[in-house]
N, C-alpha and C positions, 0 to 999 in steps of 0.2 A: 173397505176394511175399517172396523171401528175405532176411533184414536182414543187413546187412553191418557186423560190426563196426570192424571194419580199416578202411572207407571211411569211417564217424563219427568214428575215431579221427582220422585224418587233416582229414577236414574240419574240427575242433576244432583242430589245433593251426592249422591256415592260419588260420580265424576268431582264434585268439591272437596271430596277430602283427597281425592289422586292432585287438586290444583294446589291444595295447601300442603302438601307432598313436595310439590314442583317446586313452588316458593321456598320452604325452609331447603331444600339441596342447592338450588340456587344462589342464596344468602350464601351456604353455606361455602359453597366453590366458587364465589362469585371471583376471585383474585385468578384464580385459574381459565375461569371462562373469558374474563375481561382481560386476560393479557394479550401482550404483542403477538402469541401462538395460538393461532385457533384452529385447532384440531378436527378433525371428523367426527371426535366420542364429542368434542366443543359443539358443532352444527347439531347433533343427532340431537340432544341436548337441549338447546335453542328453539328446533322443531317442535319438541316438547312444550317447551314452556310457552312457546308462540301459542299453542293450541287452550292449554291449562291458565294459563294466568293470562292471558291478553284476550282472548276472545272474549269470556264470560265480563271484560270489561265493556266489550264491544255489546253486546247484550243487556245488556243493562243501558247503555245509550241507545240504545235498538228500541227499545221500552218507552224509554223517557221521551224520544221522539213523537209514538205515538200518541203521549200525553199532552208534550205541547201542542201538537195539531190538533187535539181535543177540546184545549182549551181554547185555541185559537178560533173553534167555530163555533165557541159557547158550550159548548157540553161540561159534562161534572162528569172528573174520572172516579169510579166507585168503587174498584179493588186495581191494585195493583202486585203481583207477583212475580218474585225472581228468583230462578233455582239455580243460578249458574248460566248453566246452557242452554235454560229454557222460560222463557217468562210469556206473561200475559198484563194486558188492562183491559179492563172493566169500565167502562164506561155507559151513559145515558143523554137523553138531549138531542142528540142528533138524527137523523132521517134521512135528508139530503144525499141522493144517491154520491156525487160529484164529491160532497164532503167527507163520505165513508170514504171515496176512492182515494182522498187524498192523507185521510187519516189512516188507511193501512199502507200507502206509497212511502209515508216520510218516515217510520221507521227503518225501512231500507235504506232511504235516502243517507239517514245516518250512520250506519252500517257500510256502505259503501264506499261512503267519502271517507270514512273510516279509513277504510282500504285504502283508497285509491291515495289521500291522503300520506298515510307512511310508506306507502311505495315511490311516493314524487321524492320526499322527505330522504330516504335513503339514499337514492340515486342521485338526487342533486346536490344534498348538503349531508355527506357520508361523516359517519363517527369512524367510531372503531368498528372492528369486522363482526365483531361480535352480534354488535347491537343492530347495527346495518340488517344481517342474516335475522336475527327478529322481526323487524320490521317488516322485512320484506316476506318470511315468511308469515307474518300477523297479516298482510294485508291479501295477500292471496288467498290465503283461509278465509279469511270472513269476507272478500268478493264471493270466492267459491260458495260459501256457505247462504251466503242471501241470495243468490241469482241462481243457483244450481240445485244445492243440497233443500232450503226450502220450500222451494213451488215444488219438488219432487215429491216430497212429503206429505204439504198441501194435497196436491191434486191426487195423489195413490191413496190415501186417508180419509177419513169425515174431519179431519182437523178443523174444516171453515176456515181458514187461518188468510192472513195479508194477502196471498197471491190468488186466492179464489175471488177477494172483492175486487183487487186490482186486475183482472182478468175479466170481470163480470161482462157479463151483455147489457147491463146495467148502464153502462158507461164505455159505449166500446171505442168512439174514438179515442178517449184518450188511454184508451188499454192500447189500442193500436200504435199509440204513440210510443206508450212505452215498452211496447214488442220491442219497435225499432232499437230503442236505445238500449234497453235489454242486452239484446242481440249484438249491437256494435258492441259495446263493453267488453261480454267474453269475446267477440271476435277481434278485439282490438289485441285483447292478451295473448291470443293465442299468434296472431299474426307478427306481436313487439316482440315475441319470444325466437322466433326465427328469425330476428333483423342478428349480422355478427355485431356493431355496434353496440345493442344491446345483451345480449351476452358476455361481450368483454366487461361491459360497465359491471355486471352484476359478478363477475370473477372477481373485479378490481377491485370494487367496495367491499366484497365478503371475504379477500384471502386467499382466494382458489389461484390455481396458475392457469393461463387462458388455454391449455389445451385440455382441463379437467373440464372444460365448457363449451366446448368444440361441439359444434354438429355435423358427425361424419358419417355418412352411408357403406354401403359395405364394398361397393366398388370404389370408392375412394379409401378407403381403411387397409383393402388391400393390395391397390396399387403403393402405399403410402410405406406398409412394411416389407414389400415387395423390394422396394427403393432402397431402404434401410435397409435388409439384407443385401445388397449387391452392395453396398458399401463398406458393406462390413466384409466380405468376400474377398474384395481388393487387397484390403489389406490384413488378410489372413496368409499366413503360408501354406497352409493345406491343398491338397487342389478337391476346394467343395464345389458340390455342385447346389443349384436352388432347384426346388421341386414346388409344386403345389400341393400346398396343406390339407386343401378342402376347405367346406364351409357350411354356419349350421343359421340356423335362425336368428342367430345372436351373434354371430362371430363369425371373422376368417381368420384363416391362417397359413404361413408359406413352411418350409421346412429347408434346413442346410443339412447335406450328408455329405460323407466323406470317408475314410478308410482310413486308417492305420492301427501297429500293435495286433494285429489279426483280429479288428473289429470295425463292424460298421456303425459308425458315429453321427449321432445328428442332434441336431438343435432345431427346436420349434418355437415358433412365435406367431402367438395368435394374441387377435385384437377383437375385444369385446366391444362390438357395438350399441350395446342397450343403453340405457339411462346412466351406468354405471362403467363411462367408458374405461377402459384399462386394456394393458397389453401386459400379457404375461411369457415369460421365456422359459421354456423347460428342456432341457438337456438326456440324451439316452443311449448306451449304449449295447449294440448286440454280437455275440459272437459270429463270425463268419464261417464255422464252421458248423453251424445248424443247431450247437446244443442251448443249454438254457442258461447260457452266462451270459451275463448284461445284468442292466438294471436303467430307472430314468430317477428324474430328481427336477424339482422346481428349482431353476436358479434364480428368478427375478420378475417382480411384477412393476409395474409403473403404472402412476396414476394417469388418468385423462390418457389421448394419443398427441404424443409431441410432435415435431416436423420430425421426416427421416434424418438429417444429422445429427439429433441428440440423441435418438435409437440404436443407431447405428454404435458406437460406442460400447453399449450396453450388450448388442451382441457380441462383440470383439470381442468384449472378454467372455463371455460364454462360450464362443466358438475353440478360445485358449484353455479355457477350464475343461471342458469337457474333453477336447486333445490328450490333456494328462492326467486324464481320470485313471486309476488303476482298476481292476478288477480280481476279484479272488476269483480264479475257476473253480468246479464242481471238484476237480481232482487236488486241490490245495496249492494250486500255482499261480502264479501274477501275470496276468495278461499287463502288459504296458505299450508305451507308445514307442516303436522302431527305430 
């Protein structure tokens, strides 16, 4: 596939004016994003501006990298370009297979410790949640983007670009060297990310409450509000019973039913397991004499999955509210609680 410079070129600078976009809302909210409250529209926010005004900095030292290494081996840089999110040098002078490898290597090099850099920076000497949550997402972006998103590019394209020379058969030990470290890099992120230590730290610096950071599977999710429904059971007066909810690709759920006021009563609670964990509680009522009176209603969603004791509460009162739901029947009367 042919790579088009002129078409990156261009895409950078439109992406520039989305980043000088970013900056002036930024400025403009900064009191709100920088305070003690950091919100979710705060993070969403953040993610933003991590990608719009922090990368294209990283890029630009991504650049200048390759220039010192140029210089470094005597070469003359002879054009230089930066579109944001996309640059190049131009260079002359050099041949040395081992010297190109190295002058397309330490662009990354800077690019990465970029990365890896305000990720240490966060985690160990945390500001405010704000900025943390920047950071951290600035430095995952632009690992991801040099080690992932560009040899992807590289190699599916005619780009010629850094990962084709550092890859070369040119120079294959030390391409082979740097598979390895490559490799450990993402594999180290992928594997600090499943430590719960690390997880909690990255809730604590950024804001979050550690069970918006949890990693739960779906047989522990629903053993977990399984739990929490029986606890809320106890100390209901009803006599509910617990059923199985069922379960989808992303989610379980258990269900509470019960009886009174001539309707069958229930509350559901299902626990989303995906990236976006949360537990939502929805309440419903049906007639028991077959017709189409009832109705259901969202009582409560909660972030992350807490432990069953703080759950458990949250149904209580659902299990009470929905008790003394009223109902208008079909024939203009009030179904109520007995």
């Amino acid at each position: 596939m042919p790579f088009d410079f002129t078409g990156m070129a261009i895409m950078g600078l439109v992406m520039a004016v989305i980043s000088i976009r970013t900056i002036y809302q930024t400025i403009r909210d900064r009191k709100q994003l920088f305070d003690e409250n950091f919100t979710r529209a705060d993070r969403q926010h953040m993610s933003v501006a991590a990608f719009f005004i922090l990368i294209p900095i990283s890029v630009f030292f991504h650049e200048v990298g390759h220039a010192v290494a140029i210089w470094w081996y005597g070469g003359d840089v002879v054009a230089f370009g930066f579109f944001f999110f996309f640059g190049f040098v131009g260079y002359e002078g050099i041949s040395d297979a081992v010297e190109l490898f190295w002058i397309a290597l330490w662009g990354n090099i800077v690019s990465v410790a970029m990365g890896l850099g305000v990720l240490v920076l966060a985690f160990l000497r945390p500001m405010r949640a704000a900025v943390n949550y920047l950071f951290i997402m600035f430095g995952v972006i632009s690992i991801l983007m040099s080690l992932v998103f560009y040899p992807a590019i590289d190699f599916l394209s005619d780009l010629h670009g850094d990962w084709s020379r550092i890859y070369s058969s040119d120079t294959m030990e030390h391409a082979i060297g740097t598979g390895i470290v490559h490799a450990a890099i993402l594999l180290g992120m992928v594997v600090a990310w499943q430590i719960p230590r690390v997880r909690l730290r990255f809730a604590e610096v950024t804001g979050l409450r550690p069970e918006e950071i949890r990693k739960v599977n779906k047989k522990q999710a629903e053993q977990e509000i399984t739990q929490a429904a029986q606890l809320a059971i106890e100390q209901f007066d009803g006599l509910a019973r617990l059923e199985p909810g069922g379960s989808s690709r992303d989610a379980v759920s258990v269900r509470i039913s019960w009886t009174s006021g001539g309707y069958t009563r229930t509350v559901v609670i299902i626990a989303g397991v995906n990236q976006q964990m949360r537990i939502e509680i929805f309440g419903m009522v049906r007639a028991l004499d077959g017709t189409e009176d009832g109705g259901e209603q969202r009582i409560k969603g909660i972030r992350g999955l807490p432990d069953p004791e703080r759950v458990a509460p949250h149904i209580l009162r659902a299990l009470k509210q929905v008790d003394g739901w009223q109902v208008v029947r079909s024939d203009g009367s009030t179904g109520h609680q007995a």
